[in-house]
N, CA and C of each residue as an Amber inpcrd file, in Angstrom:
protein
   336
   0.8430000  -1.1810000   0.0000000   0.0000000   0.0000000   0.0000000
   0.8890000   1.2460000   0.0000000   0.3510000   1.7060000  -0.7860000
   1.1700000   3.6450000  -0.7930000   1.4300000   4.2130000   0.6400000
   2.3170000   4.8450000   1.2410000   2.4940000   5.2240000   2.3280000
   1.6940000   6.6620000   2.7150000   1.5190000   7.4500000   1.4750000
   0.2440000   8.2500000   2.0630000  -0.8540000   8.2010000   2.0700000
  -1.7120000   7.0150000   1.1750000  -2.2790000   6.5660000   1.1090000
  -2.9360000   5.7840000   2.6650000  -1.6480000   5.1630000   3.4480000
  -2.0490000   4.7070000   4.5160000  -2.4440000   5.0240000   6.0940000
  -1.2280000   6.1600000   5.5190000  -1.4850000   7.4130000   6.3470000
  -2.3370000   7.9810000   6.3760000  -2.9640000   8.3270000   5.6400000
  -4.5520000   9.1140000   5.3840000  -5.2120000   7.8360000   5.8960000
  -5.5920000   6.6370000   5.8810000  -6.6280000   5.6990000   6.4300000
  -6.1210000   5.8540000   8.3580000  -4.9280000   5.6550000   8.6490000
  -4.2860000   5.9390000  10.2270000  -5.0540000   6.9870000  10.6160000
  -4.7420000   8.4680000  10.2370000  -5.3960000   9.8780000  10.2780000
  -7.1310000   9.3450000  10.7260000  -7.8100000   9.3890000   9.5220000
  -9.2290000   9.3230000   9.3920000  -9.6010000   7.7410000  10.8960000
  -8.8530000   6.9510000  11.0410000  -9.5650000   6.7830000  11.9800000
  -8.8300000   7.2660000  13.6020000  -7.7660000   7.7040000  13.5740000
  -7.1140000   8.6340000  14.6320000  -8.3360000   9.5840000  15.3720000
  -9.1750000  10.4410000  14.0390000  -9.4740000  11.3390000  14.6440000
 -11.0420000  11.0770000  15.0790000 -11.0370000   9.3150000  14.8670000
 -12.6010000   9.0160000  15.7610000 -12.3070000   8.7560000  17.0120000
 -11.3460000   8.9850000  17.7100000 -11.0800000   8.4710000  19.1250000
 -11.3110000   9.4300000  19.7420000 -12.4890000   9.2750000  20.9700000
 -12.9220000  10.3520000  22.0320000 -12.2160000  10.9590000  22.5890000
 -12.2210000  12.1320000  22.7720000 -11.4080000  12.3870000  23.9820000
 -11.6610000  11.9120000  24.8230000 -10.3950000  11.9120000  26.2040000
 -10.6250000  11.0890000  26.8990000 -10.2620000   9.6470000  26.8500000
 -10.6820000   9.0260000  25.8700000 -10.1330000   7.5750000  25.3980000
  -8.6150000   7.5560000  24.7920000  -7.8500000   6.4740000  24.2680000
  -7.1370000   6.0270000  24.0260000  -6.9600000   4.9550000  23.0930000
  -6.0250000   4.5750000  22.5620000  -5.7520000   3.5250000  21.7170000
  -4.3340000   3.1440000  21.1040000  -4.3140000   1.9730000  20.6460000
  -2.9010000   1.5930000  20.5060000  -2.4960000   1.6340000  19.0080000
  -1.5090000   1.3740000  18.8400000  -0.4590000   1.4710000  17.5930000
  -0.9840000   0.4590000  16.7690000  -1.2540000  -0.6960000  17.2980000
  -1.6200000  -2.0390000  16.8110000  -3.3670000  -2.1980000  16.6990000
  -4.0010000  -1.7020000  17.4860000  -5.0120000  -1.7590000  17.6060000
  -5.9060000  -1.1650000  16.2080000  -4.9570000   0.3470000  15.8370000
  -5.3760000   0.9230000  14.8310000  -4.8870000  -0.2170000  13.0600000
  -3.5900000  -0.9860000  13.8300000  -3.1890000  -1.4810000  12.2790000
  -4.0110000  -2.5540000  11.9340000  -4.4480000  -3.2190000  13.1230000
  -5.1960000  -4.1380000  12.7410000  -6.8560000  -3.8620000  12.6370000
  -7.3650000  -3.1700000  12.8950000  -8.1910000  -2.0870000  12.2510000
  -8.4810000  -2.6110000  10.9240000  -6.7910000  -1.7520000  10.2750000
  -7.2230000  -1.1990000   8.6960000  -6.5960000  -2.6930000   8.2260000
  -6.3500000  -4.0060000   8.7660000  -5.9560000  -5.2390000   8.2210000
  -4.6420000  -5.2050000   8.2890000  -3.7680000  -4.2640000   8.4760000
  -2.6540000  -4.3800000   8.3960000  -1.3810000  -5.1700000   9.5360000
  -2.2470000  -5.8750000  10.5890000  -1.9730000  -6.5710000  11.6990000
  -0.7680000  -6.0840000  12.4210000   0.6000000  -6.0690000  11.3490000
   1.6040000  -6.2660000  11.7960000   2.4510000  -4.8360000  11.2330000
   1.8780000  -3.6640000  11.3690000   2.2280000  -2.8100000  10.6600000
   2.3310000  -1.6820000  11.6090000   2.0760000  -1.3210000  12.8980000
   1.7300000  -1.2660000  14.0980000   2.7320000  -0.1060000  14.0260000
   4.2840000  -0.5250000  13.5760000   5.1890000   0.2480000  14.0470000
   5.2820000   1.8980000  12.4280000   4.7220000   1.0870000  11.3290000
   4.4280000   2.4030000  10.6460000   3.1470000   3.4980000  11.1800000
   1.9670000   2.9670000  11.9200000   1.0310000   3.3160000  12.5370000
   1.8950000   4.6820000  12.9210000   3.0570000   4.1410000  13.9570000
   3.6020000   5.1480000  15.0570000   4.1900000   5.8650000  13.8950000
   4.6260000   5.6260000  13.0630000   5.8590000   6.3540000  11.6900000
   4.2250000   7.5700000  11.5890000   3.3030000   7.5310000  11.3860000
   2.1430000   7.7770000  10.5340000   2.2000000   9.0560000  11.9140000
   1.8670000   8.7130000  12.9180000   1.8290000   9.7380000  14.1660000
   2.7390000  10.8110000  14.4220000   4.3540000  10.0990000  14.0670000
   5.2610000  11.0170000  13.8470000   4.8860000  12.1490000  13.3260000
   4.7220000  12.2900000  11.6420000   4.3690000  12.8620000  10.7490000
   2.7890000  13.5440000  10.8270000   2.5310000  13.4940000  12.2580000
   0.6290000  14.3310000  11.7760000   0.7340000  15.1800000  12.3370000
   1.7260000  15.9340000  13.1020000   1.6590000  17.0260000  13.6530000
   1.4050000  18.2910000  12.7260000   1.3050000  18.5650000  11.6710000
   1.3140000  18.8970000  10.3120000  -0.4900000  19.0510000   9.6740000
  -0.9120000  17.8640000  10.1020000  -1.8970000  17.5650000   9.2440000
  -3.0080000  18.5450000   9.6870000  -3.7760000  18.9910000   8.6410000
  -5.2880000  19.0470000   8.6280000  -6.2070000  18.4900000   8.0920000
  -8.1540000  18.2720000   8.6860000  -7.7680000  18.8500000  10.1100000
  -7.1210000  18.2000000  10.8650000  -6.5140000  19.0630000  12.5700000
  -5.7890000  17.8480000  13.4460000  -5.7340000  16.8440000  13.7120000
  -5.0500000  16.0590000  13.9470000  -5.0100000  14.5840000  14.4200000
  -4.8410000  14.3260000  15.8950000  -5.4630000  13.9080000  16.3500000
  -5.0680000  13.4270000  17.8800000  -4.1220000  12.4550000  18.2950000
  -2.8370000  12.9380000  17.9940000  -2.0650000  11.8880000  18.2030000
  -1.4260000  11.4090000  19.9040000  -2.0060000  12.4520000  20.5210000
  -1.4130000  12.2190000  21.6990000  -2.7600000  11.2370000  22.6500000
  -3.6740000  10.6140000  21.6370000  -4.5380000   9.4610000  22.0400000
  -3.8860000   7.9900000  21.6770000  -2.5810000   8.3410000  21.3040000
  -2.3330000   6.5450000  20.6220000  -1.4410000   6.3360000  21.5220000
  -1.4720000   5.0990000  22.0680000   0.0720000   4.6050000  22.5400000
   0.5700000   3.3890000  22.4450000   1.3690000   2.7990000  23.0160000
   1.8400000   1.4930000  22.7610000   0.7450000   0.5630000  23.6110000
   1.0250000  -0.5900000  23.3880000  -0.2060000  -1.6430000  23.8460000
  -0.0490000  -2.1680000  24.8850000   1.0320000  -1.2600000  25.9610000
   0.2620000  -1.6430000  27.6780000   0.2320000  -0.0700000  27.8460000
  -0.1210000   0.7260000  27.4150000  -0.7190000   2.2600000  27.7940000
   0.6650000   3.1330000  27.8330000   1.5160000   3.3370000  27.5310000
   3.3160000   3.7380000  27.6710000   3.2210000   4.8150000  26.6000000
   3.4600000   6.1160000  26.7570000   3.8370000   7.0130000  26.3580000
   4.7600000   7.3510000  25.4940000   5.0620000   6.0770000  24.1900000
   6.0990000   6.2510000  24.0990000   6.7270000   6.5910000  22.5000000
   5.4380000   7.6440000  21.8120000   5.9200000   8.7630000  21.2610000
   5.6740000  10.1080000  21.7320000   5.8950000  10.5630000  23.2480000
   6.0130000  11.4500000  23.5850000   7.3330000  12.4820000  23.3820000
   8.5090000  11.9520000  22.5830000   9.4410000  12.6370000  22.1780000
   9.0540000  13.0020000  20.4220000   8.2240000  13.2180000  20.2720000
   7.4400000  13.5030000  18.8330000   6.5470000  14.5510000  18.9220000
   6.3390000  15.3820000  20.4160000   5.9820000  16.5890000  20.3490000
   6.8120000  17.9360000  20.8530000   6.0130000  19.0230000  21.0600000
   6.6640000  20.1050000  21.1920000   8.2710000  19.8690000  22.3710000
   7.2860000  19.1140000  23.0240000   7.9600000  18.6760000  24.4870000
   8.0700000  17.5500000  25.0240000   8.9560000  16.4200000  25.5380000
   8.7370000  15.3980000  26.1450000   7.3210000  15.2090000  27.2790000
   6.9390000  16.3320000  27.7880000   5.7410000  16.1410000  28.9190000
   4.2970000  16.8340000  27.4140000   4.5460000  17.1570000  26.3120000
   3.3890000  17.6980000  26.2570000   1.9730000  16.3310000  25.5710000
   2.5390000  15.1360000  25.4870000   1.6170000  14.4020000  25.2130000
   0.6930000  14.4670000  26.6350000   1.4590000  14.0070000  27.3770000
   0.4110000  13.8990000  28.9150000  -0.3710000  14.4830000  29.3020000
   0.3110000  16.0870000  29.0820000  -0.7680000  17.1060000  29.5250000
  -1.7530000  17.3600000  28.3260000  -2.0340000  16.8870000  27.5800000
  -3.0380000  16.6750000  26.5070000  -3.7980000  15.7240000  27.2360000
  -3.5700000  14.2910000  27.1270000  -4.1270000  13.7630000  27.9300000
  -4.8430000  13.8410000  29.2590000  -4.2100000  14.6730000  30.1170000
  -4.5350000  15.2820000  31.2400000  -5.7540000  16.2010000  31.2050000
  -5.7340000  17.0670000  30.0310000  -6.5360000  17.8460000  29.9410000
  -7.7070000  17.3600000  29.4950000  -7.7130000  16.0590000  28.8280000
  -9.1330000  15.3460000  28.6680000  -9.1200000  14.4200000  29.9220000
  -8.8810000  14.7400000  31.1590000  -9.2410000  13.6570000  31.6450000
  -8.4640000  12.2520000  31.8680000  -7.5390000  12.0570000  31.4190000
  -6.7560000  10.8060000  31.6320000  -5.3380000  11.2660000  32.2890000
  -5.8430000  10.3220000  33.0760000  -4.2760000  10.5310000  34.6090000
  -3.0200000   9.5410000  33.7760000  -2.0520000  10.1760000  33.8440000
  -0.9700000   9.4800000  33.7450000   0.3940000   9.3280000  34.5210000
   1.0600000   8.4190000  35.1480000   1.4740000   8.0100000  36.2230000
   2.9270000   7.2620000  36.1290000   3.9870000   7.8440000  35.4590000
   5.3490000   7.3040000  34.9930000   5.1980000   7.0750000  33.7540000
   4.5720000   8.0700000  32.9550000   4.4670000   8.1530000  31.2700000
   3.4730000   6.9730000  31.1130000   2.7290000   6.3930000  31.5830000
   1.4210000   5.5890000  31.3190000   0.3850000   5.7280000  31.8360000
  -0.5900000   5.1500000  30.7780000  -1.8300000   5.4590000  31.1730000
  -2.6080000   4.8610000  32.1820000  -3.1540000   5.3570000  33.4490000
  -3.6580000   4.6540000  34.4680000  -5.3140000   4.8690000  34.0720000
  -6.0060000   2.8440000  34.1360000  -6.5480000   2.2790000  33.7550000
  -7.0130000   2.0720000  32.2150000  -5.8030000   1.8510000  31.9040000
  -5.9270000   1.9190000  30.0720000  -6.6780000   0.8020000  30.0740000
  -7.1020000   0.1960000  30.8180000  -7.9200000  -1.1290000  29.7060000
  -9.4010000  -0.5480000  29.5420000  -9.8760000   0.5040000  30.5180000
 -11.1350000   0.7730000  31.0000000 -11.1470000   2.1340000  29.6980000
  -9.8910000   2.4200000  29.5510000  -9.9370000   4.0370000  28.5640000
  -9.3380000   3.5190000  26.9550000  -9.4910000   2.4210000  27.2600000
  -9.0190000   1.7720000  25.9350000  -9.8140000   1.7560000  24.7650000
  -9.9870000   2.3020000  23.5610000 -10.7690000   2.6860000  22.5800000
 -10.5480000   1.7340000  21.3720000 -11.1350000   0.2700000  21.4070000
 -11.1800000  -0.5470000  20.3290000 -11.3930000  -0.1580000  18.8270000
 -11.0780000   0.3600000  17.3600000 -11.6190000   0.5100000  16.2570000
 -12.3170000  -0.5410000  16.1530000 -11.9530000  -2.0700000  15.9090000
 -12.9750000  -2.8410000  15.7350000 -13.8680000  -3.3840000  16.5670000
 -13.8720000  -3.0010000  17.5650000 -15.5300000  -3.0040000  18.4550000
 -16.2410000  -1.8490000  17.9480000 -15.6990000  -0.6180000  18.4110000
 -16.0580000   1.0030000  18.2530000 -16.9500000   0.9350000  17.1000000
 -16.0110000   0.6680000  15.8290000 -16.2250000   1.3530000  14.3840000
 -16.8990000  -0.0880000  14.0870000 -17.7900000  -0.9120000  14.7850000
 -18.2290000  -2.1920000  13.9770000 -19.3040000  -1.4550000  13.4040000
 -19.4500000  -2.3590000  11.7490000 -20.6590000  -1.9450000  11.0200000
 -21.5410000  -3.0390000  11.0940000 -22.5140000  -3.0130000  11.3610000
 -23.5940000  -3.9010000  11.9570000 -24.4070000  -3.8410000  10.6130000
C-alpha cells in the first residue's frame, strides 16, 4: 500500500477516538488489516503534527498504555498534559486504567 495513502486511512480513523479515550499502535493497524504494521502506525503519528484537520495523536500509545511517542511533540511532557486535559491521569508516562480508557476501532467502528 502507498504510504500516504495509509497514512490518510491511520489519520481518518485517529481522529474518531474520544477524547478522553485512548488507543494503541496495533489496535489501529489491525483495524485497517494491516496486523503487523503497528510500528508504521507510530511512523504515521510522527508525521501528523502537520496535518489538517488535526489529528489526535497524543490518544495513541503502545499496547500496555506507555507514552512512548512522547518525544514527537513540542515537548517530552506535552503528550500527557493533553491527555490530562481530557481527563486521563498518567502516572510514569502511562496510562492509568488503560484497559477501562481503551478505545477498540474494531468493536467502536463495527458496522452492523
Amino acid at each position: 500500500m502507498d504510504r500516504k495513502i495509509f497514512y490518510d486511512e491511520v489519520y481518518q480513523v485517529t481522529r474518531l477516538i474520544p477524547r478522553g479515550r485512548v488507543t494503541s499502535y496495533g489496535a489501529i493497524a489491525a483495524y485497517l488489516g494491516t496486523k503487523s504494521s503497528s510500528r508504521m502506525v507510530g511512523y504515521a503519528m510522527n508525521a501528523s503534527h502537520t496535518a489538517q484537520p488535526p489529528i489526535p495523536a497524543h490518544r495513541v500509545v503502545n499496547r500496555n498504555g506507555l507514552l512512548t511517542g512522547k518525544y514527537h511533540f513540542e515537548t517530552p511532557s506535552k503528550m500527557a498534559e493533553l491527555l490530562a486535559a481530557e481527563g486521563v491521569q498518567i502516572v510514569n508516562d502511562q496510562v492509568v486504567d488503560f484497559k477501562t480508557l481503551f478505545w477498540d476501532p474494531a468493536v467502536e467502528l463495527e458496522i452492523n
